[in-house]
Structure formats: C-alpha cells, structure tokens
N, C-alpha and C positions, 0 to 999 in steps of 0.2 A: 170436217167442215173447214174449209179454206177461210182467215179472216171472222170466224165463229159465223160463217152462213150457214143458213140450215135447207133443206131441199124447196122451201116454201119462199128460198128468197133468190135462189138459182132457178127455179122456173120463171119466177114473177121478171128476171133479168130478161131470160131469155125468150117472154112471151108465151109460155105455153101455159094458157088458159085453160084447156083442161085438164093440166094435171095441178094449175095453182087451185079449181075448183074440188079436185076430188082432195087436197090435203087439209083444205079449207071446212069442208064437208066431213073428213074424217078426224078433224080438231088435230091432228099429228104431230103439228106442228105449233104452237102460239104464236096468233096472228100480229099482233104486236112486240114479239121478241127483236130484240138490235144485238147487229158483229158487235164487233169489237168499235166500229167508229158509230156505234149507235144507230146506224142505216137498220130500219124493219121493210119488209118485203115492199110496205107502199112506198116508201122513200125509193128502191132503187127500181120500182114500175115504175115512177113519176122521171127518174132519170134517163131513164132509156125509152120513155114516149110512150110506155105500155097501156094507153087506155082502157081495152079489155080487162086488162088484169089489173087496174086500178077499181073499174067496174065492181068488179071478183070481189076485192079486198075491201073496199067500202061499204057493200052490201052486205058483210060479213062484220061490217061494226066494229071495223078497224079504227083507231084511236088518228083520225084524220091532221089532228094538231102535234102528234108526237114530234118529239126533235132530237136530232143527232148530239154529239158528243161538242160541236158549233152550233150547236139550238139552231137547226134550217129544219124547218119543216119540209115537205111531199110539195105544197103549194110553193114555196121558195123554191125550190129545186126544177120545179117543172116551170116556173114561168123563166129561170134564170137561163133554163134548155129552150124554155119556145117553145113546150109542148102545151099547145090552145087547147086538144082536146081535153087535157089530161088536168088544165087548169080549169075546166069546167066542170066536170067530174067532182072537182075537191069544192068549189065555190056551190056545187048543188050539194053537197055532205057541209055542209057549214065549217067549209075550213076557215079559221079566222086570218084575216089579211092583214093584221095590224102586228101579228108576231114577227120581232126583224132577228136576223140571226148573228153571228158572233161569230168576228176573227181575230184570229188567233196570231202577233205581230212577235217579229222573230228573237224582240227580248222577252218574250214570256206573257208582256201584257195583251190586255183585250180590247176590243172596239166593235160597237156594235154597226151594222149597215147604216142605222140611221145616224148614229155619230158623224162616221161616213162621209155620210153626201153634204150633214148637216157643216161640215168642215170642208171639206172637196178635197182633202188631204189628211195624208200620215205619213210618219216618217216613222221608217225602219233602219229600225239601228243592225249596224253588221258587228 
C-alpha cells in the first residue's frame, strides 16, 4: 500500500465503481479506514469528482463527516474541487456544513478556515 492505501481507496481514486462495489460488498476492506494523511476512500472519491463511487460509499454507511489528519471533511474537499455532484451526494447523506477544517502554518501552529476569512489574513513565519 503506497501512502497506507488500501485497494478500496485506489479504485474509489480511480473510478472504478464496480470493483469499489464488489470490496464494499465483500467488507475486504474497512470502509472508513484513512493513509497515513487520514484520507478514507470517500475523501479521495469526493477529490477526484467520483460521484458513482461516492454513491458506493455512502450507501454503504460510510462515516460521511470523517476528517483527515487537517479535519477537511469529503464535503470540504469536493466543494473546495467544484465537484456539484459529489457535494450533493454528501448534503443528501447529512454531511454536516458547519465542520470547517485546519491549517497547518509553517511555525507549527493552527488556524482554522473560519479564523481565516474571519481575519482575511495570516502571517507565515519563514
């Protein structure tokens, strides 16, 4: 596993629907497992636009609020790409909208999205 992917989360990258269905179906895999940067198979179908396989994953009682290792959610990720369908998909699974995510500033400290905008600035220390 490249990155601790597992085959359920290199289909879901790559679109192929039915084979995220048959590992989905054959539990093979844990549908909510995250790499190493906390991405699980719906996080990187919501980045590469995979609505099928968001489909897949959702209907399969995937943990639609999970978050990566930057707390982004599948729904942050996809509207952040401009994938419309893929943020429909999650808002008809009750993805919640009010989760904001965290970045990560190159002294070490944190800031969340909404800090963000709430500020319109940061400053990164070199």
């Amino acid at each position: 596993m490249q990155n601790g992917r597992t085959p359920l989360m290199v289909a879901s990258i790559e679109g192929y629907v039915d084979i995220v269905k048959m590992l989905v179906e054959a539990r093979t895999n844990s549908i909510n497992k995250q790499n190493e940067d906390g991405f699980s198979a719906l996080h990187l179908a919501a980045q590469h636009g995979r609505a099928d396989v968001v489909r897949v994953i959702t209907e399969a009682l995937a943990h639609v609020d999970i978050k990566t290792k930057d707390r982004q959610t599948a729904l942050f990720i996809a509207s952040e790409k401009g994938h419309r369908s893929v943020v429909e998909l999650l808002l008809l699974h009750h993805a919640d909208v009010d989760i904001c995510s965290e970045m990560t500033l190159v002294d070490g400290d944190s800031i969340s999205d909404t800090q963000f905008h709430l500020t319109g600035s940061y400053d990164v220390k070199n």
